[in-house]
C-alpha positions in Angstrom: 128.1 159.7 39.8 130.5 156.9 38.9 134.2 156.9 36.3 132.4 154.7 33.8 129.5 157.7 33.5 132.0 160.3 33.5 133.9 159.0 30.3 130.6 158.0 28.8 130.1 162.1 28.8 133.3 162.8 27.5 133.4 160.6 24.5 130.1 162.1 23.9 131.5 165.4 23.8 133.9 164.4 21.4 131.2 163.7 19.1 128.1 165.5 20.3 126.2 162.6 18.2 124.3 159.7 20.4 124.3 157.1 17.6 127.7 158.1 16.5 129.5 157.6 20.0 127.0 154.7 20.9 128.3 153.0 18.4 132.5 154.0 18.8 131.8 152.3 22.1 130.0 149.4 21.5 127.3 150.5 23.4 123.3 150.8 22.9 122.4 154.2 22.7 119.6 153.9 25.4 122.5 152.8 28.0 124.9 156.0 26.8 121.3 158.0 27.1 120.9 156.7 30.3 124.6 157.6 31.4 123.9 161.3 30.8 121.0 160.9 32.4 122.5 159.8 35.7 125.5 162.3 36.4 122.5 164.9 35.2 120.3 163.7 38.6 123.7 163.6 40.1 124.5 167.2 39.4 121.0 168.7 39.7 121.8 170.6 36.0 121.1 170.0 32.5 124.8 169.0 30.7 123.2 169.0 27.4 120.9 171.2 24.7 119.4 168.5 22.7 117.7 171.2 20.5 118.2 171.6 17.6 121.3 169.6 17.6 123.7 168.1 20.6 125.5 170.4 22.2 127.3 171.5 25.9 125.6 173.5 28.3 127.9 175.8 30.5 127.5 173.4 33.1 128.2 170.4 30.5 131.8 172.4 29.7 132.5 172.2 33.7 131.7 168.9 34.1 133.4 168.1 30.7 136.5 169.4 32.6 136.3 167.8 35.1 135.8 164.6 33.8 139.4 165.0 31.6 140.7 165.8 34.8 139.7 162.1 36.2 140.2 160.5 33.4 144.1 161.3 33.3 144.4 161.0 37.4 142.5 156.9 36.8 145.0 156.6 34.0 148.1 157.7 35.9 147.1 155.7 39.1 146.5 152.8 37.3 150.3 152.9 35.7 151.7 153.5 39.5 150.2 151.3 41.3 151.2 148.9 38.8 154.9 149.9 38.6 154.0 149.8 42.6 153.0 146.5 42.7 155.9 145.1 39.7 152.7 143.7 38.3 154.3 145.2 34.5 150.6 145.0 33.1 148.5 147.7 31.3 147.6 149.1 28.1 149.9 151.3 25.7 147.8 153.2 23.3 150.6 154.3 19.6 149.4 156.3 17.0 151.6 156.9 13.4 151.0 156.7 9.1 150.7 153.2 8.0 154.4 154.0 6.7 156.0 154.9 10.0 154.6 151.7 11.6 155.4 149.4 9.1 159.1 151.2 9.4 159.6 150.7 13.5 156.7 148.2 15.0 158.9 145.3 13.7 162.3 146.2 15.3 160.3 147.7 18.7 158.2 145.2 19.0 159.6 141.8 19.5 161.9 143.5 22.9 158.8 144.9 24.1 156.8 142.0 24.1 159.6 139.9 25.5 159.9 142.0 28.6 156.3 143.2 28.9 154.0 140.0 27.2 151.0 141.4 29.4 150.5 144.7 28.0 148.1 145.2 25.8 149.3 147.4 23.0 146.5 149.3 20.6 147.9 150.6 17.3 146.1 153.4 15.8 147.0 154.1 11.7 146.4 157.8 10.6 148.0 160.7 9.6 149.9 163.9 11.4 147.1 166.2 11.6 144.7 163.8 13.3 147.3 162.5 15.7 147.7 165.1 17.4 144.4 165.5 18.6 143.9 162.4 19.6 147.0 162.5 21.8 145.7 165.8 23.7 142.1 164.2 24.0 144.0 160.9 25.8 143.1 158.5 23.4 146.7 158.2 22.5 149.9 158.2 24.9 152.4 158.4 22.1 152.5 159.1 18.6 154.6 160.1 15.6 154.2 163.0 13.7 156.1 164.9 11.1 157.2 168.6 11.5 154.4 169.6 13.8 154.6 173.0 15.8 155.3 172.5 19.8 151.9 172.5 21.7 151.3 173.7 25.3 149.9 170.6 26.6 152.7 168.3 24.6 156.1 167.1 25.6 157.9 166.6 21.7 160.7 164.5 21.6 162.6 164.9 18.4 163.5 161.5 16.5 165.3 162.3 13.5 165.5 164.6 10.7 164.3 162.2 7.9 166.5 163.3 4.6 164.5 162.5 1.2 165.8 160.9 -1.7 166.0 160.5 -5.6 166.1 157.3 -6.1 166.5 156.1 -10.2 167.4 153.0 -12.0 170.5 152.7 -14.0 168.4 151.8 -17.1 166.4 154.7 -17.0 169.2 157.1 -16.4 170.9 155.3 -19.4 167.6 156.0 -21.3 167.5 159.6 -21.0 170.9 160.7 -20.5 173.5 158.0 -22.4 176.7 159.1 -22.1 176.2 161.8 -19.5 174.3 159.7 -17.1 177.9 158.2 -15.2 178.9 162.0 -14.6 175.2 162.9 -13.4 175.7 160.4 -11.0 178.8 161.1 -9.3 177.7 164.6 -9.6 174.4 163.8 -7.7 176.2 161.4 -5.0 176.9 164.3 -3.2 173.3 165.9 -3.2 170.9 165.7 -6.2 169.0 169.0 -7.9 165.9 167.9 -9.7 166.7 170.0 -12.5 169.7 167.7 -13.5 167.3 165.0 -13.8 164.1 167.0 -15.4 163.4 164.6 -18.3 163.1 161.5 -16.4 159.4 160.6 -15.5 158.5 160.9 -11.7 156.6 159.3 -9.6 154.6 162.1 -8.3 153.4 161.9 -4.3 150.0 163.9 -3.0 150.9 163.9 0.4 153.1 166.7 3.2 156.2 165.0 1.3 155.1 165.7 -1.7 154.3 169.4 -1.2 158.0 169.6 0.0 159.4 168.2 -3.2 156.8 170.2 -5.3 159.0 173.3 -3.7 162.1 172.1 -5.2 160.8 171.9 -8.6 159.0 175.3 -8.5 162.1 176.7 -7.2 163.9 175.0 -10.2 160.8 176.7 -13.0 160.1 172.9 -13.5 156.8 171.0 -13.9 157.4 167.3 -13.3 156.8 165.0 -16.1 154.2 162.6 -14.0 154.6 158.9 -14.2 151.8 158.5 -11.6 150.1 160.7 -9.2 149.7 158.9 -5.3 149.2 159.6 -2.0 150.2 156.1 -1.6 154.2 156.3 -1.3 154.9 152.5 -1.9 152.8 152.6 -5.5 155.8 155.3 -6.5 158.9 153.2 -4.7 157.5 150.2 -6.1 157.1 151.8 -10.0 161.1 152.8 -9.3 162.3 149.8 -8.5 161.2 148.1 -12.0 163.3 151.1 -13.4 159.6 152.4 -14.8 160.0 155.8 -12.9 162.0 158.1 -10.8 160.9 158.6 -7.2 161.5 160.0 -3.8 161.6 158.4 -0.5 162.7 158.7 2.9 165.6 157.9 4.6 163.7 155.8 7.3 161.7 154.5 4.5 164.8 153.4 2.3 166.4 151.9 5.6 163.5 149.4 6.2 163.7 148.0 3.0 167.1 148.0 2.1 167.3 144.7 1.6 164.8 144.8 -1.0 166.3 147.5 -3.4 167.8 146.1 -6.5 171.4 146.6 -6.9 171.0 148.8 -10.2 169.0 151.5 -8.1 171.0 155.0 -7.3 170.2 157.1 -4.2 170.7 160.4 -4.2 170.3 162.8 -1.4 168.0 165.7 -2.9 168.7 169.4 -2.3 166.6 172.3 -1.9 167.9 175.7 -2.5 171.1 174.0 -1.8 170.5 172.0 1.3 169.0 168.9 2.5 165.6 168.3 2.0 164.6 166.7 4.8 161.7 165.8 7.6 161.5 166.1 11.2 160.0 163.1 13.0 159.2 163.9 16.4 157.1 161.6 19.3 155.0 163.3 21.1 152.7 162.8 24.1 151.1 164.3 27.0 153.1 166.5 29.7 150.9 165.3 32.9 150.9 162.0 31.3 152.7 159.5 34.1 154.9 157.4 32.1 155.2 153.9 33.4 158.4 151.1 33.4 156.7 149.7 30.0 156.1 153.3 28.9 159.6 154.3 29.1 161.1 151.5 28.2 158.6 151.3 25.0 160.5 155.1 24.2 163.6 153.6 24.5 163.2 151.2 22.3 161.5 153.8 19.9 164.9 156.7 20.1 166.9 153.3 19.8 165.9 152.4 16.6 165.5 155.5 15.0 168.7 157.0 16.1 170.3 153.7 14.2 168.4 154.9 11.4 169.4 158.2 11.4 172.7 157.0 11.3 172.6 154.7 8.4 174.5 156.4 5.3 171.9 155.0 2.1 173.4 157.5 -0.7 175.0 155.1 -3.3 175.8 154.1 -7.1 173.7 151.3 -8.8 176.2 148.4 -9.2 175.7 148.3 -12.9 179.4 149.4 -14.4 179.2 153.3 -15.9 
């Protein structure tokens, strides 16, 4: 029985698939095959039904235990005897949307590497629901997720509350509302209602956003008029800001690209029943997970720059005169 067999077993259990895993690892499928096959000699049992499809035996769901088990304690041993040593090496595995990355990565980053140039860092780009999973299976230490329930197993550090948006052109505003669009938008400075704005065209979003802001026009007995339909978010900020379309976005979202917004673009905070509309980022990770000097610091950097942004007032007026 070696480590190397051990996690060969338990990224097979993930998938319960030979081909599938072989090839997730770079591997052929005889060598995973013969993997099993050794801790099964090593063991004396049977860790697998291959009939009529891959599964655990009871004794495969022990083993499968206890391989987690060494798998974290190699982990965590590695990371101290590093910190140990001062020799500020390793591997930090960050999971988050394509969005959230593009939003932090380039102000964390750049410190990161300048204090820690010889860890490796591996980026992983997909959304909440599969995050967490792979954070409590260990093929994540950190990730980002958005307005996830507190697991067990999980240590959830809250980041920010993420307020959404209107944001609308000046032009467009002008071309729906004339002369009542300079009193809707001092009106709306303070917190928009989407019914004050229901004939404007919207950029619609199919994503957990989305389904939040759908709740504020259902609350309102409004159907959007649709200007586009995404689950790509930038498609709908990118239709605003050539005044084509109305759209929402979020706070951290508006902050890291700020200085791309065109000066006629207003940026309301929206309301729902009343109250900020708004989503909580949290970071979470494993609670037995050892967290190392470039692990911490890496979180610091991450509650640094968020903070900031939670702190960064973007409601304003487009600059063209009322």
């Amino acid at each position: 029985m070696d480590l190397t067999s051990l996690y060969y077993f338990s990224e097979l259990a993930k998938d319960l698939h030979m081909t599938r895993t072989a090839n997730r690892l770079f591997i052929s499928q005889q060598t995973l095959s013969n993997h099993i096959q050794r801790l099964e000699d090593y063991y004396g049992v049977r860790l697998l039904h291959r009939k009529p499809s891959l599964s655990l035996t009871t004794a495969g769901e022990f083993v499968l235990a206890f391989a987690e088990v060494m798998m974290k304690e190699q982990t965590n041993l590695k990371d101290i005897l590093s910190d140990i040593e001062q020799q500020e090496r390793g591997v930090l595995r960050f999971g988050a949307s394509a969005l959230r990355l593009n939003m932090c990565l380039p102000a964390v980053l750049p410190q990161f590497s300048a204090r820690y140039p010889n860890v490796d860092i591996h980026i992983t780009d997909t959304i909440t629901p599969r995050l967490e999973p792979l954070v409590l299976d260990r093929s994540l230490d950190f990730a980002i997720t958005l307005n996830g329930e507190e697991h067990p197993k999980l240590v959830t550090h809250h980041l920010m509350d993420d307020q959404v948006y209107l944001c609308v052109a000046d032009s467009l505003l002008q071309s729906y509302y004339g002369d009542q669009a300079p009193m809707l938008k001092r009106k709306a400075l303070s917190g928009a209602h989407v019914e004050d704005f229901s004939k404007l065209p919207f950029c619609i979003f199919d994503n957990r956003m989305g389904r939040q802001i759908n709740q504020c026009f259902e609350s309102a007995n409004l159907i959007p008029r649709a200007y586009i339909t995404s689950t790509y978010t930038q498609a709908g900020i990118t239709a605003c800001f050539q005044g084509l379309a109305a759209c929402f976005c979020s706070q951290a979202n508006l902050v890291s690209q700020r200085d791309n917004i065109p000066s006629d673009i207003n940026i309301f905070p929206l309301l729902y029943r009343n109250e900020p509309l708004s989503q909580r980022l949290s970071l979470i990770r494993m609670k037995d997970r050892y967290l190392s000097h470039y692990s911490k610091f890496f979180l610091e950097q991450l509650f640094g720059y968020f903070s900031d942004v939670e702190r960064t007032r973007m409601e304003r007026l487009g600059q063209i005169s009322d």
